[in-house]
C-alpha positions in Angstrom: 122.2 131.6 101.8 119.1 133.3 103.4 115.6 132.3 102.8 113.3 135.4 101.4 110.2 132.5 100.4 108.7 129.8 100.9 107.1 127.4 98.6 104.6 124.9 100.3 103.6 121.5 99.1 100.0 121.1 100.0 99.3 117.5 100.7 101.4 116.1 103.7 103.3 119.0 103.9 100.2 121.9 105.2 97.9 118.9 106.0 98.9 115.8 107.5 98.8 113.5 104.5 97.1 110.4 106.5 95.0 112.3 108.5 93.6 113.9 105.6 93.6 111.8 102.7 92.8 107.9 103.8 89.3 108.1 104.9 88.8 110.2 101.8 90.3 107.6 99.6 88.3 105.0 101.6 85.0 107.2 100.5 85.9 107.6 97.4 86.3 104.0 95.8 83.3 103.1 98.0 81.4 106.1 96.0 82.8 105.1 92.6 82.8 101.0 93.4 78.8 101.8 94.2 78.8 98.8 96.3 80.5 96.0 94.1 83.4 94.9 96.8 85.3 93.2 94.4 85.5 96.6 92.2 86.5 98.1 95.2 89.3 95.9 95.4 90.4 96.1 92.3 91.1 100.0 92.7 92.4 99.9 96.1 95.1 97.8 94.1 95.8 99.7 91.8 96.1 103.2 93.9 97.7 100.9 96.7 95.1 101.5 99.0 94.7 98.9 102.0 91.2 98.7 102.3 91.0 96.8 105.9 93.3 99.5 107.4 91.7 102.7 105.3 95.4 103.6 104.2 97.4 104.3 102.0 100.7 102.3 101.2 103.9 104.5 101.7 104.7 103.4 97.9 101.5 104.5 96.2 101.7 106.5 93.7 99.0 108.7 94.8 101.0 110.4 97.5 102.6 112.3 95.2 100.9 112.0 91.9 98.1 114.0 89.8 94.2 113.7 89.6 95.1 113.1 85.5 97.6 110.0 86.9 95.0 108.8 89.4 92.1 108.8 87.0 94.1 107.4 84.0 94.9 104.5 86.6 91.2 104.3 87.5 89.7 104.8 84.3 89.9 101.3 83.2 87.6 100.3 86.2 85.0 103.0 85.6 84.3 102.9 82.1 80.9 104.4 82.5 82.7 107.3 83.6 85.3 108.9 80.5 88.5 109.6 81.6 88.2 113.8 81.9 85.1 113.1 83.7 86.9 111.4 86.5 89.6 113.5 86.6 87.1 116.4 87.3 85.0 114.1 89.3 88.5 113.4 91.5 89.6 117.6 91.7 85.6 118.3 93.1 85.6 116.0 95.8 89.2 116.1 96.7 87.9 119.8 97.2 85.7 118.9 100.0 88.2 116.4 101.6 87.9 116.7 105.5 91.5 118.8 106.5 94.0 118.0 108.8 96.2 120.6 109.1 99.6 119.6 109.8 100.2 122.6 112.6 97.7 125.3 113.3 98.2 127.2 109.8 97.0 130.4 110.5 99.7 131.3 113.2 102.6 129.8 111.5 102.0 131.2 108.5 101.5 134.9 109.8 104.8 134.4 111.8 106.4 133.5 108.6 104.9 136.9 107.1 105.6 138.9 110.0 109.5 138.0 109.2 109.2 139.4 105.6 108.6 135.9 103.9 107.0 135.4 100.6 104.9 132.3 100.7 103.5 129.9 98.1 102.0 126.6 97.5 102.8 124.4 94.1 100.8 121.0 94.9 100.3 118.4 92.3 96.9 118.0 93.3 94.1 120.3 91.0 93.8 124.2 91.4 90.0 124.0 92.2 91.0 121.7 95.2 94.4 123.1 96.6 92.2 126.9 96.4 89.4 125.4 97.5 90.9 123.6 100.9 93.5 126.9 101.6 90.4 128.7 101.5 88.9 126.4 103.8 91.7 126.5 106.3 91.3 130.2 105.8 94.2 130.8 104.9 94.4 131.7 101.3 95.1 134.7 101.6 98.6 134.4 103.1 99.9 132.8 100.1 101.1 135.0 96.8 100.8 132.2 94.2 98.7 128.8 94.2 99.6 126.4 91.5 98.2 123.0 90.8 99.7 120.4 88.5 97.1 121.8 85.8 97.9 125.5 86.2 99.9 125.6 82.9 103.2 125.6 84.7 103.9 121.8 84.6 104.1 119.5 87.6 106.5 118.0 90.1 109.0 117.2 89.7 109.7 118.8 86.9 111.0 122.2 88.0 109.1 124.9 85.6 106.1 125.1 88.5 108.8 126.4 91.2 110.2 128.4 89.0 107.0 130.3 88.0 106.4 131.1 91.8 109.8 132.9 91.9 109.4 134.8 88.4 105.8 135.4 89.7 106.7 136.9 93.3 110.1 138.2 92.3 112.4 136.3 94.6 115.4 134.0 93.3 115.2 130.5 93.6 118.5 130.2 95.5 116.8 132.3 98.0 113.8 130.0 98.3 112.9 126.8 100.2 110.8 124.3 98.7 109.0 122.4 101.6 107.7 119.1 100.8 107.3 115.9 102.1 108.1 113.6 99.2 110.9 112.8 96.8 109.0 114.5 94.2 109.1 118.2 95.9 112.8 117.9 97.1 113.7 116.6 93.4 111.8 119.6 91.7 113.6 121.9 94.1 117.0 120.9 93.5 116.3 121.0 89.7 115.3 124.6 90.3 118.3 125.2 92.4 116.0 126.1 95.6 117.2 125.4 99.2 115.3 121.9 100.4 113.1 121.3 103.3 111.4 118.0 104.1 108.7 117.5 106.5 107.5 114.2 108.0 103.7 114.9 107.6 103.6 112.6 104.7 104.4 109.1 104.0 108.1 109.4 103.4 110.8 108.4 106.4 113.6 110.5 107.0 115.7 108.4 105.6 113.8 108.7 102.8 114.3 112.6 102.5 117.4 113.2 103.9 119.9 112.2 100.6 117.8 114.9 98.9 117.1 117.7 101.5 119.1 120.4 103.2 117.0 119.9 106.5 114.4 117.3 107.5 111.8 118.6 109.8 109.0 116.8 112.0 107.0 119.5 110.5 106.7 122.8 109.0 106.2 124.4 112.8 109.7 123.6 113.3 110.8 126.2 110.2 111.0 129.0 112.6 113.3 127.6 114.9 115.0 126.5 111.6 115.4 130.0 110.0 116.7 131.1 114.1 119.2 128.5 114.1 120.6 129.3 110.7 120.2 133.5 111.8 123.1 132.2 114.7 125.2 130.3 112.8 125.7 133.2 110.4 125.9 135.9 113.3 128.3 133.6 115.1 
């Protein structure tokens, strides 16, 4: 089946989840811990955050969860703080994370343009933050719809969120390829009966991915040469 769209996770799937996210999770619970180390503790436990190594551990939650999950988690820690207050608290400074992107965005995305693709991002992260970062990265822009988990569309993995990208942009979900690099976007995209790409950007091993995804990737640069490969086979 050809591909007419993409639709991008954000976090380890544009930007290298690591690279981008430890040291801000590592500011973070210093920021909300306001020097108490054993409150800082307590938090890196319950996010599984390894505080010695600033990382986090390939089974937290937070790789592919929401700023609601994350601050319901944190709440009981913070109790000066009420719970919708740290969500928002979460969503504004996840907007100024420092970005690594996973391959130079602006290039590979224009490339995918130039071949006639529709592109999207759905990320589980907040709206502010994902359109705040893309714009950022300047590359907003190249992206017909931007949906966070708090867009009114649902969230991963549930599969309502894909399937407002493709009633959105006009394309049909068999025709689309969810890119992601957890469980949760190759689970949402086979429950919206989208074509599966995982990258290995995130925290996920390919072993992890490949039971659930049609291709597993080292990362999104590699799509082109994907999208060649399968242009052959069909030709041949």
């Amino acid at each position: 089946m050809p591909v007419d769209a993409f639709l991008f996770d954000k976090d380890g799937t544009l930007f290298d989840f690591a690279a981008t996210w430890n040291t801000w999770a590592a500011d973070m619970l210093l920021s909300l811990s306001a020097g108490d180390d054993d409150l800082a503790r307590a938090m890196a436990e319950t996010l599984r955050f390894d505080l010695e190594q600033s990382a986090f551990h390939p089974d937290s939650f937070v790789i592919a969860g929401t700023n609601a999950e994350v601050a319901s988690a944190l709440a009981p820690h913070v109790p000066h703080m009420p719970e919708p207050e740290l969500e928002r608290y979460l969503a504004q400074n996840a907007a100024e994370a420092a970005l690594a992107e996973a391959v130079p965005l602006a290039a590979f995305l224009d490339g995918l343009l130039a071949r006639g693709k529709v592109l999207g991002v759905m990320t589980n992260d907040a709206e502010l933050s994902a359109v705040s970062q893309l714009q950022r990265a300047g590359v907003l822009d190249r992206f017909a719809f931007v949906a966070g988990f708090d867009s009114g569309h649902g969230a991963k993995p549930d599969p309502e969120p894909l399937l407002a990208f493709c009633d959105h942009c006009g394309v049909r979900p068999d025709r689309t390829a969810m890119v992601g690099d957890s469980l949760h976007d190759l689970q949402a995209g086979a429950a919206a009966g989208m074509q599966r790409i995982g990258v290995l950007t995130g925290m996920a091993s390919r072993c992890d991915l490949e039971p659930h995804a049609d291709a597993v990737l080292p990362d999104i640069g590699h799509i082109p040469d994907w999208l060649d490969r399968r242009a052959a086979l069909t030709q041949a």
